[in-house]
C-alpha positions in Angstrom: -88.1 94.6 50.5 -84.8 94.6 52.1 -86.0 93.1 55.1 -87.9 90.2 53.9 -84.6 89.1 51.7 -82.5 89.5 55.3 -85.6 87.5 56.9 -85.2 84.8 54.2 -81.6 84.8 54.4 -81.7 83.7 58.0 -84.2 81.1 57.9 -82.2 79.5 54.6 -79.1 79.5 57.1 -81.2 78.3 59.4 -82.3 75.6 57.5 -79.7 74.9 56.0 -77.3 74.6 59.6 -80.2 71.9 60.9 -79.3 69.4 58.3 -75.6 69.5 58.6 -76.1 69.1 62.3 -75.7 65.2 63.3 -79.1 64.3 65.3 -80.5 61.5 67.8 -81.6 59.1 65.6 -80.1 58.7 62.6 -81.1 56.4 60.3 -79.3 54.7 57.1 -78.4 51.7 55.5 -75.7 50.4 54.4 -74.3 47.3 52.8 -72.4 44.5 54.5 -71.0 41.6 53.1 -72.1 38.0 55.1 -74.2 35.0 54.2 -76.5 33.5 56.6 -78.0 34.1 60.1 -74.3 33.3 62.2 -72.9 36.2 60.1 -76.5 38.1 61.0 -75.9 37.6 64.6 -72.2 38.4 64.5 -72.7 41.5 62.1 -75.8 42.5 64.3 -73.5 42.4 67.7 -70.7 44.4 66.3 -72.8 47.3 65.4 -74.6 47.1 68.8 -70.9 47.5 70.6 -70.8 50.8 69.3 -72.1 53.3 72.0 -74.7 55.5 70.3 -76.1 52.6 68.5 -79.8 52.0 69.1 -81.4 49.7 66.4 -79.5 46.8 63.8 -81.0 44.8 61.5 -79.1 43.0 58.9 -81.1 41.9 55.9 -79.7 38.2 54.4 -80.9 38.5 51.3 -80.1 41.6 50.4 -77.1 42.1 52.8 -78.6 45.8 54.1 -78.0 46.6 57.6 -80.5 49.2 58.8 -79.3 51.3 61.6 -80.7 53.8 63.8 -77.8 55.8 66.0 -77.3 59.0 67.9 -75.1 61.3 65.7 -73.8 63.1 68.3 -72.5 59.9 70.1 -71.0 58.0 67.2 -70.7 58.0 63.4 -71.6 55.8 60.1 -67.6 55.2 59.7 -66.8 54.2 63.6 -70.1 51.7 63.3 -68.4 50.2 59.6 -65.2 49.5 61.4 -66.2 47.9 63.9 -68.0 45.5 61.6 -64.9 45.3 59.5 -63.5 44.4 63.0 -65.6 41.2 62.7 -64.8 40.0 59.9 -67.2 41.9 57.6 -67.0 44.1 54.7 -69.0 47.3 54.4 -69.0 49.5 51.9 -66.5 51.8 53.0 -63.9 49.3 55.2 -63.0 45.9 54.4 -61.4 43.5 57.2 -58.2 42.1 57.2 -57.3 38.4 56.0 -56.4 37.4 58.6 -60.0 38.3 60.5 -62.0 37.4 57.3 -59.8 33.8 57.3 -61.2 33.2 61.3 -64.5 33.2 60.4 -66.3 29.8 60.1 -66.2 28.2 56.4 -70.0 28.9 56.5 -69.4 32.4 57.3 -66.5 33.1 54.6 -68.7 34.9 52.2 -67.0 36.0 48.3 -65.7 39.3 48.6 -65.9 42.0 46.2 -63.7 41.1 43.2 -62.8 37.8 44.1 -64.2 34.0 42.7 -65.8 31.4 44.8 -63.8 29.3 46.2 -64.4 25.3 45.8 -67.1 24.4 47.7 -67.7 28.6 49.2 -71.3 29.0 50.1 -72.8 31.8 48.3 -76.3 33.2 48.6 -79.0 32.6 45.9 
């Protein structure tokens, strides 16, 4: 009996030790804040500057990006700050005024919290 709980002890650390590990294609999704397809292609190009990155695809209506990344070249939180870099917000980093205020008019989407402004495109 002894050995069969030591044998199950090792493959549960086993186990458990392959899902903590980051792998080569990671896949997630996360949400991104944009409007139409300029903020597609800008969002799109930021998370494809981030080496490790093999696959974005940012969904405008419901503002998903799908990624697919090598974990053990990058992470979730570099790729959502470099978007952030670009003028959008993720769910876990919001750009700066100033970089959110450079975007075009048709690109400043409303950000969490905040009212349209006169005249803001917002999706339907």
């Amino acid at each position: 009996m002894k050995p069969f709980i030591i044998f199950c002890f090792i493959v549960f650390s086993m186990f458990s030790y392959s899902q903590d590990k980051p792998s080569k294609n990671e896949k997630t999704s996360i949400e991104v804040l944009g409007n139409y397809g300029m903020c597609k292609a800008r969002i799109e190009k930021a998370a494809f500057t981030v080496k490790g990155v093999k696959h974005a695809s940012w969904d405008i209506p419901s503002g998903q990006l799908r990624l697919v990344f090598n974990g053990l070249k990058t992470n979730l939180d570099l790729i959502e700050m470099q978007i952030a870099a670009s003028g959008h917000d993720t769910e876990n980093h919001e750009t700066t005024v100033e970089t959110y205020d450079r975007l075009p008019a048709c690109c400043q989407y409303v950000r969490k919290g905040e009212e349209p402004k006169p005249g803001q495109m917002t999706k339907h």
